[in-house]
Structure formats: structure tokens, C-alpha cells
C-alpha positions in Angstrom: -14.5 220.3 90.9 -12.6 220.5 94.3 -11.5 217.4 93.8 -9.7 217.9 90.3 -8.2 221.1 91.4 -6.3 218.6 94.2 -5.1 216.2 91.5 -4.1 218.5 89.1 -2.0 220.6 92.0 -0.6 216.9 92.8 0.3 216.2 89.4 1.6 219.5 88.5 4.1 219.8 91.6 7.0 219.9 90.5 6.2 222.8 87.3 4.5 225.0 90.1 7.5 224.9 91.9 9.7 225.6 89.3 7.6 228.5 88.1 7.3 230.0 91.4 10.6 230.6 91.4 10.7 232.0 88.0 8.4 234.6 89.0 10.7 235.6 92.1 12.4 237.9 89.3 10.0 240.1 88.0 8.5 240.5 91.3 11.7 241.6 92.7 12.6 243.8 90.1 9.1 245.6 91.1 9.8 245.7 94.3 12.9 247.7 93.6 11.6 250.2 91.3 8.6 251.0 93.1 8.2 254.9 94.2 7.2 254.8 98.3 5.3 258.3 98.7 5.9 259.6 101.8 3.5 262.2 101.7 -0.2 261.9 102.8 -1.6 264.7 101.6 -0.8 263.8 98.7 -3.7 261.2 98.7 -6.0 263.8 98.7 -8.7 263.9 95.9 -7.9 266.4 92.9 -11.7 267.0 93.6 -11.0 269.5 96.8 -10.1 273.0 96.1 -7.3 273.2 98.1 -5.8 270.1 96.0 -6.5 272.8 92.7 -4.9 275.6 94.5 -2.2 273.3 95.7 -1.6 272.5 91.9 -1.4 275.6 90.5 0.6 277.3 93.1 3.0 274.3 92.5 3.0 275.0 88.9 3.1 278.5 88.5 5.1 279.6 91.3 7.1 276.3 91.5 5.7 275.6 95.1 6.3 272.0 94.3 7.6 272.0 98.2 8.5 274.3 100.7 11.1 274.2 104.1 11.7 276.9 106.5 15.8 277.4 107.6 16.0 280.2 110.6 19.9 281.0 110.8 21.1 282.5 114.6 23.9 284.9 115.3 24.9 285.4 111.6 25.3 288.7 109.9 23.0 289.6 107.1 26.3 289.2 104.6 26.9 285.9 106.2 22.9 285.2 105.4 23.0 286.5 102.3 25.8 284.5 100.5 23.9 281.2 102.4 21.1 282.4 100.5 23.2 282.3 97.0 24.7 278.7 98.2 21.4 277.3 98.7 20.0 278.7 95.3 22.9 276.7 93.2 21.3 273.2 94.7 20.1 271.2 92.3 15.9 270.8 92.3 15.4 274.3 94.6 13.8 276.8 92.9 14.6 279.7 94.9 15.2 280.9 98.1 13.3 283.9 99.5 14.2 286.4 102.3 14.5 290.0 102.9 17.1 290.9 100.2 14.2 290.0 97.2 11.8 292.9 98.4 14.6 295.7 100.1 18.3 296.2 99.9 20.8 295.5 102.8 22.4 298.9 102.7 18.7 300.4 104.1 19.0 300.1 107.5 16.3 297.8 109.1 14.6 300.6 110.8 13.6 302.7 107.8 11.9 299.4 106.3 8.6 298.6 106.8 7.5 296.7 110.4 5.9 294.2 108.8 8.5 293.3 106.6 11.1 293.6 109.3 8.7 290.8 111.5 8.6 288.6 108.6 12.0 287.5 108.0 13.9 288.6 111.9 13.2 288.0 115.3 15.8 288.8 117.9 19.3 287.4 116.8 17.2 285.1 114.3 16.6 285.4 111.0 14.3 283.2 108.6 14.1 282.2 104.8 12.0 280.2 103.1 13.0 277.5 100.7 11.2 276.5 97.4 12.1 273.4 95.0 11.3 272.4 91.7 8.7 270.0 92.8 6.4 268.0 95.6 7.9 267.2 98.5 8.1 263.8 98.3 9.8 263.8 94.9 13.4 262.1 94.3 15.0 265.3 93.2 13.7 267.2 96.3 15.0 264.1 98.4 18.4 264.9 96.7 18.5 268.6 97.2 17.4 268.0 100.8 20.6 266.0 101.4 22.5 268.5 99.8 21.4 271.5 101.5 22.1 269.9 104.8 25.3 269.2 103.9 25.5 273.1 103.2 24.1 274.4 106.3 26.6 275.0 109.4 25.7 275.2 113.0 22.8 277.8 114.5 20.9 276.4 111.5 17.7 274.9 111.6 16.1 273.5 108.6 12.2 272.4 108.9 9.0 272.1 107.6 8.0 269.0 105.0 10.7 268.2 102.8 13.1 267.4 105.2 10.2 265.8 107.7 9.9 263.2 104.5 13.4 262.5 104.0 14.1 261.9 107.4 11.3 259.8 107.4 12.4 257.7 104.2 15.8 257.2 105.9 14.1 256.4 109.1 11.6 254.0 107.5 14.6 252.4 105.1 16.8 251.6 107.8 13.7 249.3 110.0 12.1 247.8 107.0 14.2 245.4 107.4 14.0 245.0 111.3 10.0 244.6 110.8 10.3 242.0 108.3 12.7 239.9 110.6 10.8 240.3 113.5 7.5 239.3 112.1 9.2 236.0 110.5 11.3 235.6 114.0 7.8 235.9 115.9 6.0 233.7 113.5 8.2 230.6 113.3 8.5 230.5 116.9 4.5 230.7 117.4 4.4 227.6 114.4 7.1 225.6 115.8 5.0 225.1 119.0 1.8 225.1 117.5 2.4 222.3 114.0 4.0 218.4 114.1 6.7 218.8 112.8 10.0 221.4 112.2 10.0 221.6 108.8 6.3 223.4 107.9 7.1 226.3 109.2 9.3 226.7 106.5 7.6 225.7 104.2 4.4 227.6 105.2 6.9 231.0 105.4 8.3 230.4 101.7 4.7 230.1 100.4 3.5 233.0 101.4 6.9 234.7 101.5 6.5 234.4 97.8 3.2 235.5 97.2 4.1 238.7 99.1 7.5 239.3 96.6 4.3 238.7 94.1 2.3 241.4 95.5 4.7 244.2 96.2 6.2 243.5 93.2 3.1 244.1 91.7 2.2 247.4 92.7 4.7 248.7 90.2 3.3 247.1 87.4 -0.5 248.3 88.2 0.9 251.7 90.0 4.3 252.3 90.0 4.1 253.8 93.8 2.5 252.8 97.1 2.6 254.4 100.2 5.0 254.1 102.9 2.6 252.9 105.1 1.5 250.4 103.4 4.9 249.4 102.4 5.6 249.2 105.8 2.9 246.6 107.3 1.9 245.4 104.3 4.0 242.3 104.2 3.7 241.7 108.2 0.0 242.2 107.7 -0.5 240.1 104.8 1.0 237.0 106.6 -0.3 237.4 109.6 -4.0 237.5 107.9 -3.8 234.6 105.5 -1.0 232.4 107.8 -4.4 230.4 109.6 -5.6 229.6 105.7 -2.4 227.5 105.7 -3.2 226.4 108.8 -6.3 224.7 107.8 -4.7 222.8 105.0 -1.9 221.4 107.1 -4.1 220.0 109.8 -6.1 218.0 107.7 -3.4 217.2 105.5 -1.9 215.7 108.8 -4.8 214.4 109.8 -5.6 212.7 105.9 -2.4 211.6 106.0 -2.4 208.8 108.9 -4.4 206.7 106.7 -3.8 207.5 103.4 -0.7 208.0 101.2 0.8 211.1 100.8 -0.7 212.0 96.8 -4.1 211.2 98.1 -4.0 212.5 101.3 -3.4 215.9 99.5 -6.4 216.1 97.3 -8.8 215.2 99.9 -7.4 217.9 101.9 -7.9 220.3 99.7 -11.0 218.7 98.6 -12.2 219.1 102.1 -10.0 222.9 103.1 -10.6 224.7 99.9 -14.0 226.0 100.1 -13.4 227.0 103.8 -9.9 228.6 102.9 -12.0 230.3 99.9 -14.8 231.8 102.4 -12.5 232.8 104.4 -10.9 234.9 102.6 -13.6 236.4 101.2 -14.8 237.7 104.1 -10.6 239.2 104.5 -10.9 240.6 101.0 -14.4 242.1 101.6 -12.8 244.2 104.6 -10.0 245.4 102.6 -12.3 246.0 99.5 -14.5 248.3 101.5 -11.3 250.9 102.2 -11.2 251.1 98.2 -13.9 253.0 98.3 -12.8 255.9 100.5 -12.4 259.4 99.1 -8.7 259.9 100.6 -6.4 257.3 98.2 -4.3 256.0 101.0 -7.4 253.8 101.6 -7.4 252.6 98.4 -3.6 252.2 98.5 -3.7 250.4 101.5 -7.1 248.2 100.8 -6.3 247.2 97.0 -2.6 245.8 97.7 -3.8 243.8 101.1 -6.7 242.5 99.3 -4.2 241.3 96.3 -1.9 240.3 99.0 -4.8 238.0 100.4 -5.9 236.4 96.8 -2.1 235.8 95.9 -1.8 234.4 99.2 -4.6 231.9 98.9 -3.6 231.2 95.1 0.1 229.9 96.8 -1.2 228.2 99.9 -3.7 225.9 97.3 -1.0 225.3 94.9 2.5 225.9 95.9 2.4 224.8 99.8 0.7 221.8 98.5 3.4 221.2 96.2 6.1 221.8 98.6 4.4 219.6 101.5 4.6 216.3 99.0 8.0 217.3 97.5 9.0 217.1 101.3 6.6 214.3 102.8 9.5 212.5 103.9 11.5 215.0 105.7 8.4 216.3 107.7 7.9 212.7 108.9 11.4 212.5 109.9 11.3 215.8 111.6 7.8 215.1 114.1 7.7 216.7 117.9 4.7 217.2 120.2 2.6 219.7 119.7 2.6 222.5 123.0 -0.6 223.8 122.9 -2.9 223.9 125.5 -6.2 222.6 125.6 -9.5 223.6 125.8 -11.2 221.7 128.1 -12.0 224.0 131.2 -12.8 226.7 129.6 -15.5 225.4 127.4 -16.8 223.8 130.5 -16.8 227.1 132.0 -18.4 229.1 129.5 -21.3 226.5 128.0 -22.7 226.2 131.8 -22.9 229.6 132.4 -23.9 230.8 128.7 -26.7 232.7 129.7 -24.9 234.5 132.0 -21.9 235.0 129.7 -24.7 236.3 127.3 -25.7 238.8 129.5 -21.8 240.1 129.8 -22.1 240.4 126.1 -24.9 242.6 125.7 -23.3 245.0 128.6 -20.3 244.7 127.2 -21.2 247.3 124.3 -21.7 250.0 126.3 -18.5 250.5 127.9 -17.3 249.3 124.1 -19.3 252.5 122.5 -18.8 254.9 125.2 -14.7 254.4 124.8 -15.0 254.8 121.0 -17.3 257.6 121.4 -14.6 259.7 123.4 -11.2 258.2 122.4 -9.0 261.6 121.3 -8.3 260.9 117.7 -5.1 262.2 115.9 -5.1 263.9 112.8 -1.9 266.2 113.4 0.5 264.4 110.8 3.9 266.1 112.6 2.8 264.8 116.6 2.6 261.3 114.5 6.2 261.7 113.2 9.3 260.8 115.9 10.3 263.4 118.1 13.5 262.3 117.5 13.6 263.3 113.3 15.8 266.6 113.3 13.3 268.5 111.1 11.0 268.3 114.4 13.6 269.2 117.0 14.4 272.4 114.5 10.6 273.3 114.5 10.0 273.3 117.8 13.1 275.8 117.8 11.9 278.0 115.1 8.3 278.4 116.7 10.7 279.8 120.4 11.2 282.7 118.0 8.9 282.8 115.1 5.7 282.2 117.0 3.4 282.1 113.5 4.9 279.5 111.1 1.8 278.1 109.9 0.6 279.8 106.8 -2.0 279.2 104.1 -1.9 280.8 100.3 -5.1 282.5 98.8 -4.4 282.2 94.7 -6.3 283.5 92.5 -6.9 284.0 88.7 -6.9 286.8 86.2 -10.7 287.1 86.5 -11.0 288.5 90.0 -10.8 292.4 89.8 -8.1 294.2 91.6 -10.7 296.1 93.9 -11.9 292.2 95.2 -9.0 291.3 96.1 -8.4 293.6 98.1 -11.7 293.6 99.4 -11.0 289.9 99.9 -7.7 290.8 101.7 -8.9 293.5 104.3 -11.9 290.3 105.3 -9.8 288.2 106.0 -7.5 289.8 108.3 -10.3 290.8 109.8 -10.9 287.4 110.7 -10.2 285.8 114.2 -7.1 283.7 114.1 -5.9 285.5 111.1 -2.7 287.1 112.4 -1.7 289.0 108.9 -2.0 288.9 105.0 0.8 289.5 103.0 0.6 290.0 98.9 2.0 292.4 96.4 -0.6 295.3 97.5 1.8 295.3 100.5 4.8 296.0 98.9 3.8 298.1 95.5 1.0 300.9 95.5 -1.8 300.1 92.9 -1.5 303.7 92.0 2.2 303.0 90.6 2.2 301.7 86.9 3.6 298.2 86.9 6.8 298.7 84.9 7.8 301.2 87.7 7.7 297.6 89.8 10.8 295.7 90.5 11.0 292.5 88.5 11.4 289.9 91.3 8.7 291.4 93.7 6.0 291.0 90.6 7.1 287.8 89.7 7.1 286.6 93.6 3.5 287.0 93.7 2.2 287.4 90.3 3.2 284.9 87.1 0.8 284.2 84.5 -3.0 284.4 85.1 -2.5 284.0 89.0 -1.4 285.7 91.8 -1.4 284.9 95.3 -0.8 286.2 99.0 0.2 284.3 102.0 -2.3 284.1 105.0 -0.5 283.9 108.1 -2.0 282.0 111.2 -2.4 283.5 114.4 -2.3 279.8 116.0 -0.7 276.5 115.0 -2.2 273.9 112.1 -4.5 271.6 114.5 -5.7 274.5 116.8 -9.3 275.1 116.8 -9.8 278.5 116.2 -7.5 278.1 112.9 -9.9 275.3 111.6 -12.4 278.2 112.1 -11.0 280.4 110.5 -10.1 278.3 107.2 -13.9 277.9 107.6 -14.4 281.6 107.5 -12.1 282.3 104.6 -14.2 279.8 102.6 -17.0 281.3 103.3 -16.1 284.4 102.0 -14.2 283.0 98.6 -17.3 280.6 98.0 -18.3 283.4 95.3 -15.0 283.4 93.6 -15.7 279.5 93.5 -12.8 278.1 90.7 -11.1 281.7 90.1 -10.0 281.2 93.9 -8.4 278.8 96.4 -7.4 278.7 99.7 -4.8 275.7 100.3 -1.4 275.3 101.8 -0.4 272.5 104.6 -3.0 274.2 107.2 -6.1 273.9 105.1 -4.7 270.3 103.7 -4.9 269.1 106.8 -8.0 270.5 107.4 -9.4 268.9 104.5 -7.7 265.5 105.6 -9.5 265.0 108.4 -12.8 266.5 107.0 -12.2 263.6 104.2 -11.5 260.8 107.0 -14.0 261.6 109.3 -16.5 261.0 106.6 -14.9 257.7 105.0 -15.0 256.5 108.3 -18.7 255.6 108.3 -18.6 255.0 104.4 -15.7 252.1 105.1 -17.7 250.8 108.3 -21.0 249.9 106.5 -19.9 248.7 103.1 -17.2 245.9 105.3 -20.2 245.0 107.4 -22.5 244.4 104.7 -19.9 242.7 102.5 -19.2 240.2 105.3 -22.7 240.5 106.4 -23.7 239.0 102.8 -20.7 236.8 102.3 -21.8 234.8 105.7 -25.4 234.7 104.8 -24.5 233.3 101.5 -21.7 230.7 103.1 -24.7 229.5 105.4 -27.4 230.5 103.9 -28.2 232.5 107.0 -30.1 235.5 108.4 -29.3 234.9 111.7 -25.8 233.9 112.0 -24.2 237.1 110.0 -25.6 239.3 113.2 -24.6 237.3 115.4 -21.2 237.1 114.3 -20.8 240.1 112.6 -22.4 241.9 116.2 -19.2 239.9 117.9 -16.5 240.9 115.8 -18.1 244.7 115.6 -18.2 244.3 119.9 -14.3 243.7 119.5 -13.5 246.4 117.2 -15.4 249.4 119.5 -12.9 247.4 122.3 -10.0 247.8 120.1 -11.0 251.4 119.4 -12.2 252.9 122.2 -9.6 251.2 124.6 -7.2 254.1 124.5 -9.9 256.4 126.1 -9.6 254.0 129.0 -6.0 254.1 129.0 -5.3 257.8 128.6 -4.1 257.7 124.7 -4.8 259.0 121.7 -5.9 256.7 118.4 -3.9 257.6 115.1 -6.4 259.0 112.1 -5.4 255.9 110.3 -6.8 253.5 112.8 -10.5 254.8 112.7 -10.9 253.6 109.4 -8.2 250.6 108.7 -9.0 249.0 112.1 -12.8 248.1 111.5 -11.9 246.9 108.0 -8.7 244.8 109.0 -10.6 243.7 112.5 -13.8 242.4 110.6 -12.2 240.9 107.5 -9.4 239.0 109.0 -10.5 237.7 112.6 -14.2 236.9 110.9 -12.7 233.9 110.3 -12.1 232.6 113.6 -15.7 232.6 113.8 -16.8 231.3 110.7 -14.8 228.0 112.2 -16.1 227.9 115.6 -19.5 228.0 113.6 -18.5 225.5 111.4 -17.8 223.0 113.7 -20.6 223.9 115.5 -23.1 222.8 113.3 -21.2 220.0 112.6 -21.5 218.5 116.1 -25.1 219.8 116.4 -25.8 217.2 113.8 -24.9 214.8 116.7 -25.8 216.0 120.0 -27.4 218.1 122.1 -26.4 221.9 121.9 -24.5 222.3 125.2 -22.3 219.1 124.1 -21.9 220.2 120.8 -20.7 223.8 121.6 -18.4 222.0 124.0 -17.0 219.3 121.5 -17.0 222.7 118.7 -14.7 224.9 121.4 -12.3 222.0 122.4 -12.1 220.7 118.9 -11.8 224.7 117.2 -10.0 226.4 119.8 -6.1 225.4 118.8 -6.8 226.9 115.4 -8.7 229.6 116.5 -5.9 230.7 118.8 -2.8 229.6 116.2 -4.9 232.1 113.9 -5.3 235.0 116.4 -1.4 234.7 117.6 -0.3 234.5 113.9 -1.6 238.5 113.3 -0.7 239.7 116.3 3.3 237.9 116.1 3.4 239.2 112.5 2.5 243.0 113.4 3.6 242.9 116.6 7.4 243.4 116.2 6.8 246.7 113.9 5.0 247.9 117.6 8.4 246.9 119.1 11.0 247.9 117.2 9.3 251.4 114.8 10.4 254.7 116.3 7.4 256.0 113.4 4.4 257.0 116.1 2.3 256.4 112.8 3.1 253.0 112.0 3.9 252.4 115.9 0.5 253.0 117.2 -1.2 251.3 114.3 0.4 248.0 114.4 -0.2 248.1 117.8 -3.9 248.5 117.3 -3.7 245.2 114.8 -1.9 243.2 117.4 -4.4 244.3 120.0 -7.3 243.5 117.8 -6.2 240.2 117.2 -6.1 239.4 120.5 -9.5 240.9 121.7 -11.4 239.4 118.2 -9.8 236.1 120.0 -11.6 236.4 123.6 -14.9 237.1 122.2 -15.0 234.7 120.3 -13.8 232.0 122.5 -15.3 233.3 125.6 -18.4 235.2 124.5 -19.7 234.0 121.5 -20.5 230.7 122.3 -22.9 231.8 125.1 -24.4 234.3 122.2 -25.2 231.2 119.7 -26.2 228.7 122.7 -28.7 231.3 124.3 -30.2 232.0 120.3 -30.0 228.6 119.2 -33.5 228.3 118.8 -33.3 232.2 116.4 -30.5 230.3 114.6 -32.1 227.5 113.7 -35.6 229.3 112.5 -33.6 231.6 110.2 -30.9 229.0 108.8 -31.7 227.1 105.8 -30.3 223.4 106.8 -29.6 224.4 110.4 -29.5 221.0 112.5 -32.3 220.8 114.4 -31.5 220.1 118.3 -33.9 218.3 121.3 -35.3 222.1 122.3 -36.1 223.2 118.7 -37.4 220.0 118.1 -40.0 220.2 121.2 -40.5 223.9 119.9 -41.4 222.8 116.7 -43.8 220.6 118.5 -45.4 222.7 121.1 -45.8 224.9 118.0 -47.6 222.4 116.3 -50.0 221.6 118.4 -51.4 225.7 119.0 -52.0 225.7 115.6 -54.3 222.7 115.2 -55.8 223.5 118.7 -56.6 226.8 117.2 -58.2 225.7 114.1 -60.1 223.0 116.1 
């Protein structure tokens, strides 16, 4: 079967080729029109009431998205005609401050306190800005542009709409930066590490274009990704599958110094295929498993990596192939030595002390745990934006004066009676961390008929079947006592269960990390027992998939729980993408090792065949390992986005730690269990030891039945 894949992919060259290139064009044209969403919370599932509330409060009251501006040393004329400016913008709805509930010619001091406290502090005033729709919408990009081309000095615009354009300019002006770092970084680690100048190249345009395939594609099957993902994506995607090509260029090489060129070919794929295939299974498995998460960036993220990896795999079988025998003569012409080290001493090293080494192993997992049981994990979305975006800076300014900016909304339908809402309303600012709650009971008496009411304050807080009032926070978003107190409020809405929600940015937040604390355990087990399976099935093996799995699970609570050591804090994002990425792309370095392992055990003794297997393995296992970490690496570098910063940084890291334990202590793990290997594997070569085992064994039971 193998076989007449190889001739029909050396037959077909020259079409595969062309239509690679044909499909370059829709691609691109995908890439281009794809939406990037800047906005996490918008991942959410519709299934949390704070997502329903979040709905309707953007339909009804056209909350679609919401900025702060606080405006210093400006009279309340000046204010007011700033107000009437910002209204005109295209895609704001409206623009709220004092003059909507009391007239400027009252003098402050015969209005209410806390009215007065709401909108000035000290030479300071604030308004609040509402557009058409979500945040990270086009038209409220737009209007964000425009309104800071309005605003003057001793302004200060914040809160999300601005964060996420800042951040779309931010992230638009490096995208390119990342992807010519991670192909800078990744044809100087090939270039060292393969025969001959030319495959890099060639290896880069394969899966070059099988990335253009798979961004491209997310338009057609979405229409929008995430910016994170459309950040690493690319990096990540060649950094996984670049040791797939790997494997087929070595033993095309190595087919090749005694056959010509066309058959060389198909017995190299003959002979790569079904490991390239494993492989990235176990890659695809690990991506697969953050499908199933509840918060959709995981499914954004995990469905276009695992795409990325099948598209990847479909080029590097067919199109590198192609390109490799379209250019056999040029890649002769180009040779040079190879500068990679070799892997002598340290397999000397490690298979006469493997029992020792084994020992390391086992202790290894408790400093491992007790990092990832303690690292400080960050869910606060605004510490993982750059201190440098100007929405940030002007936050920081507006909380010197206005010490409450966080604020959550309580709507509510038709079919709650006035005398619970209000019962509602004196509860919860009764609760701890509650600082005020502000609705139209605070502005109109009940007792006064409602066409008595000005027009604008109903209409502020009442339209339709709903009406809402704003909870303000006594402390900021992340802060303890505030998660408590959503907590509270829940409790005492849980009667009102779909005729009322709490939500706004405070409780969305709260719900985020609710949502990722528990994917995290849902993503861990189904990528272990996807690999777990996918091993046992490759070698028809109980014992290897713990053992390996166990290795690569020892480097991930090192990757994790590293930063508790260090004195940092882990990104949200990295307790659940880590394990997944970790396990389903560095598997493979010890699926080979294994490989070659039994290979040699066929042969010799286990101690010489580990040592043959490291010495033999270790060039590819390392080219692997370097190839993630140089393709990720640069976004580390060169990203002033903490987010994708400290999450690249997390993949280089892994790759690099996945590497030692595999090549330092994973061969002392299968050389001390040899003899558990090779009782629960189907086909395992049987070495001298398990031989006498089998033996001694023997002989107890007919002694025993004698």
C-alpha cells in the first residue's frame, strides 16, 4: 500500500507541484478575509448566565462595548460639548455622564452625593462610552480610532475597546516579525543539521504551504480565529511537524547512496510513512483533546493546529517528495558536512549508570508536582496585556482618582416584581465588597407615575422587557473578596434563575477562570489517554505507553511548575495548552528512541542496544526538539504581548526539557523495566536476561507440579 502511495507520488510530481501552487490562491484570499477576535471572553459558552446577561444587555441597551474617558481641568461646558462630539462617531451608541440625569445650571451641591461621586472626583470628571456593538467588532475598531483622534490632552480613554485595538495594532505590526524570526531560526538550525544547502528550502516551502492551506482555511470552515492562535499558529505548526520532514530526508539520503533517485523515493516513504503517520497522531491527539474544552479558544486553538499537523503531513508525503526529485541534482551539487555533535559519551554515561539515573527519575516528580502545585497562575486578562498599550497607562490613571471602576450589571426581565428588586438591591449592597448599587429606584421615586419620568433616565435603565442596575465593586476585578462577592450575588439571584443575570467584565472573568480551571483536568486526561492508546496500538503495548507517556507527563509538571522555582507567574492559557502541545508534539521523540530501540534489541544485549538506539536516534531527536523551540522561540524575543510572550516561552522551554528526559532519563527507565516491557509487549525482542527469566520461570513451575 505504502509502497504504491511512493510511486504514484513519484509519478505524479510534477501535477502536485503545479497544483500546490494553484491552491496558494484561495488560501491566501482566506487568509486575508479572516476576522482575528481579539476578545477572550468572547469564547465563553452561551451556556453561562453571565454570557445571557451579557447578550441581552448588549442588545437591549446596546452595550455591545463599553470605554471609560475621565477628562481633567476642563469645565463642565467644555465636557459637555466633548460629550456631543463623541456621540456623532460613527458605531457609538451614546455617551453617558451627568448632564443625562440633572441639568448643569443646578449647582453640584444641591444634587444628590451619590450622583455627584459617580461622574467627579477632584478636578476629574468621568463618562462612560457605549457603541453599537462587541468590542472586538470592525465598526467599534473604527470609532475607537476616531474618538482618539477627537480627544485632546488631560484625556484618558480606557477600558476594553481601546485595550483591543491597541492590541490589533500591536499584534499587526509583529506578525510579521514572528514569522521571520521563526523561518530565520529554523533555516539556520537545518543548515547545520541536513547535507546539503538546498533542503532547507525546500523543507520551508512544503510546510510553508500547508500553513497558507490552513489559515487560509479557517475562513472557509469559520470565518474568524483568535489572535492567539493567529499569532503562534504558524510558528507552532512548523516547529511540530518540521522532524516529520526530517525523517523522510534522512532516509531519502540514506536510500539514495545506492539507489537512483525515483526509487530511492518510494522506499523512503515506504519505510518513513507509517512512522511520520504515528507520529502525528499522537500530535493530533494532543491538540484534539483541547477541542473538547468548554471555553472555545481551546477549540480555536486545538482544531486549526490539529488541521495544521494533517495538512502538514499530507505536503511533506507528497509535495517535499516531489520537490526533492524535481531538485536531486542541485542538492547533490550543493553537499557540506553535517555539524552535529555526537552521541557517544553520553549514552555511555547514562546506560552504565541506568539504575541510578532511574532512581533520579522517580525523585524527579516530586520537586516536578510540588512546582506545579504552587506556581501562581494568571487569569487577570489586563496584567497579560503590555504595560506599554495607552489604554493601560490611562487606567492606571483613572483608578488615582476613581478608585471603583470595576462594575458588574444585574438585568433583569419583566417578570420580577418591583418590590424584589428592590429587595434584591438593598441585599446586595449589603454584601461585603459591594461598594454601591445604582438603578432607576435611585433616580425616580416608585411612588411617581412613570410619565412624570424624564424620557432619557427610563430609557437608560429600562427598554423593553428589561431593566438593569450597575453594581459597583468595592475592589478591583481579580481581588478575592470581589470573586466572593459575585459568589454572594449569585446566591441570592439563583431564585430568579433565567428572569435574572449578573454579568459584566468582573463576573466574565470570574466565569473564565471557573471554566479553565475545570478544562484543565478535562484536556489533561483525554491527551493522555489518546496518546496513551495511540502507543499501545503502534506497539501493541501495555507497558511502553506508561512508560513514555509517565516521561513526557515528568517534563510537562517541569515545564509547568518551573516558574514557582523561578519567582513567576504561568499565563491561564499555559495550564491547559502546555500539557496538550508538550505530550502531542515531543511524544515523538520518544516513539523514535523506542523504535530504534527494539530494533537493536533484535541484535544485542539490552545495554548495547540502548547504546547503539541513543547514538543512532539522538541527531534526530535533538534536530526535532531545536526545530520547536527555534520556531516559537523568536515570538518570546521579539512580542511586547505578556500573553503570547510568556506562552511561547513555555513551548520553547518544553521542547527543550521533553528533550533531556528523554535523552538522559528515559533510557535508564526502559533499561531498568526491560524485563516489564518485554512481558507486556506483544513481539517485544526477547534479550539474554528475559530469556534466563523465562527459564528460571520455567523450571518453578514444573518443580511445583512435580
Amino acid at each position: 500500500m505504502l509502497e504504491l502511495f511512493g510511486k504514484f507520488v513519484v509519478k505524479s510530481k510534477a501535477l502536485i507541484i503545479v497544483l500546490s501552487l494553484i491552491l496558494i490562491v484561495p488560501a491566501l484570499l482566506g487568509i486575508v478575509k479572516t476576522q482575528i477576535n481579539y476578545d477572550i471572553f468572547a469564547y465563553l459558552t452561551e451556556k453561562l448566565p453571565s454570557v445571557q446577561g451579557q447578550n441581552i444587555m448588549n442588545k437591549t441597551f446596546g452595550f455591545g462595548g463599553t470605554g471609560i474617558l475621565m477628562v481633567k481641568n476642563q469645565t463642565d461646558a467644555e465636557v459637555e460639548n466633548l460629550k456631543l462630539k463623541l456621540e456623532q462617531v460613527d458605531g457609538v451608541e451614546t455617551v453617558n455622564w451627568i448632564t443625562d440625569l440633572a441639568d448643569l445650571a443646578l449647582p453640584r451641591e444641591f444634587l444628590p452625593e451619590e450622583l455627584v461621586s459617580q461622574f467627579y472626583a477632584g478636578n476629574s470628571t468621568m463618562m462612560q462610552i457605549q457603541f453599537k456593538e462587541e468590542a472586538a467588532s470592525e465598526k467599534t475598531h473604527h470609532a475607537v480610532q476616531e474618538i482618539k483622534k477627537i480627544l485632546g490632552p488631560d484625556t484618558y480613554f480606557a477600558g476594553t475597546p481601546p485595550m483591543l485595538t491597541e492590541l490589533r495594532q500591536l499584534l499587526e505590526s509583529e506578525k510579521f516579525i514572528y514569522a521571520a524570526s521563526a523561518l530565520g531560526f529554523i533555516l539556520l538550525l537545518l543548515g547545520l543539521t541536513l547535507p546539503s544547502f538546498l533542503l532547507p528550502f525546500l523543507i520551508l516551502y512544503s510546510i510553508g504551504v500547508s500553513i497558507l492551506y490552513n489559515l487560509g482555511l479557517a475562513y472557509y470552515l469559520n470565518g474568524s480565529m483568535s489572535y492567539i492562535t493567529a499569532a503562534i499558529a504558524g510558528a507552532l505548526q512548523l516547529g511540530v511537524t518540521m522532524d516529520f520532514s526530517i525523517f523522510l530526508v534522512h532516509r531519502y539520503e540514506e536510500e539514495r547512496k545506492t539507489k537512483e533517485k525515483n526509487e530511492a523515493m518510494i522506499d523512503a516513504i515506504r519505510h518513513t510513512a507509517m512512522a511520520i503517520l504515528t507520529s502525528s497522531a499522537t500530535a493530533v491527539a494532543g491538540f484534539i483533546a483541547m477541542v473538547t474544552m468548554s471555553l472555545g479558544l481551546g477549540e480555536d486553538l486545538g482544531m486549526t493546529m490539529a488541521r495544521g499537523v494533517i495538512l502538514s503531513v499530507l505536503m511533506i508525503l507528497t509535495l517535499l517528495p516531489s520537490l526533492m526529485l524535481v531538485f536531486d541534482r542541485w542538492i547533490r551539487k550543493y553537499q557540506h558536512r553535517v555539524m552535529i555533535p555526537n552521541f557517544h559519551l553520553l549514552a555511555k554515561f547514562v546506560t552504565n549508570r541506568h539504575k541510578l539515573i532511574f532512581a533520579v527519575f522517580l525523585l524527579s516528580f516530586i520537586p516536578a508536582f510540588i512546582g506545579y502545585k504552587h506556581v501562581h497562575i494568571v487569569y487577570d486578562l489586563e496584567q497579560l496585556m503590555p504595560k506599554t498599550l495607552p489604554s493601560i497607562q490611562n487606567l492606571d490613571e483613572i483608578k488615582k482618582e476613581f478608585t471603583s471602576t470595576d462594575s458588574a450589571f444585574l438585568v433583569m426581565d419583566n417578570k420580577v416584581s418591583d418590590q424584589d428588586r428592590l429587595k434584591i438591591k438593598e441585599q446586595i449592597e449589603k454584601t461585603d465588597g459591594i461598594k454601591k448599587v445604582i438603578g432607576y429606584d435611585n433616580f425616580a421615586d416608585p411612588a411617581i407615575p412613570s410619565e412624570f419620568v424624564p424620557e432619557n433616565l427610563k430609557t437608560m435603565f429600562i427598554k423593553d422587557q428589561y431593566n438593569y442596575m450597575l453594581v459597583q465593586m468595592e475592589y478591583g476585578s481579580y481581588d478575592e473578596r470581589t470573586t466572593k462577592a459575585i459568589k454572594q450575588i449569585n446566591k441570592l439571584t439563583q431564585p430568579y434563575k433565567g428572569h435574572m443575570y449578573l454579568t459584566g467584565q468582573a463576573v466574565l472573568q470570574n466565569d473564565l477562570t471557573a471554566t479553565v480551571r475545570d478544562d484543565i483536568k478535562k484536556v489533561d486526561l483525554i491527551s493522555i489517554v489518546a496518546v496513551f492508546l495511540i502507543i499501545a496500538l503502534a506497539f501493541r503495548s501495555v507497558a511502553l505507553p506508561v512508560i513514555l507517556v509517565g516521561g513526557i507527563e515528568l517534563a510537562i509538571l517541569f515545564n509547568q511548575g518551573l516558574d514557582f522555582y523561578l519567582g513567576r507567574s504561568m499565563p491561564f492559557i499555559g495550564t491547559f495548552a502546555i500539557g496538550a502541545i508538550q505530550l502531542g508534539s515531543t511524544i515523538n521523540y520518544a516513539i523514535l528512541l523506542v523504535t530504534r530501540y527494539k530494533e537493536e534489541l533484535a541484535n544485542y544485549p539490552k545495554i548495547e542496544a540502548m547504546y547503539r538506539a541513543m547514538t543512532a536516534s539522538g541527531e534526530a531527536i535533538v534536530s526535532s526538539a531545536l526545530a520547536l523551540f527555534a520556531a516559537v522561540i523568536g515570538i518570546w524575543m521579539f512580542s511586547d504581548i505578556t500573553l503570547l510572550k510568556d506562552l511561547s516561552f513555555m513551548i520553547a522551554r518544553g521542547a527543550i526539557i521533553s528533550l533531556a528526559v528523554i535523552l538522559f532519563l528515559l533510557p535508564a527507565v526502559l533499561l531498568t523495566l526491560e524485563s516489564f516491557t518485554s512481558k507486556m509487549t506483544f513481539g517485544w525482542p526477547k534479550t539474554e536476561s528475559t530469556k534466563q527469566e523465562e527459564i528460571v520461570s520455567k523450571s518453578t513451575v514444573l518443580e511445583n507440579n512435580a
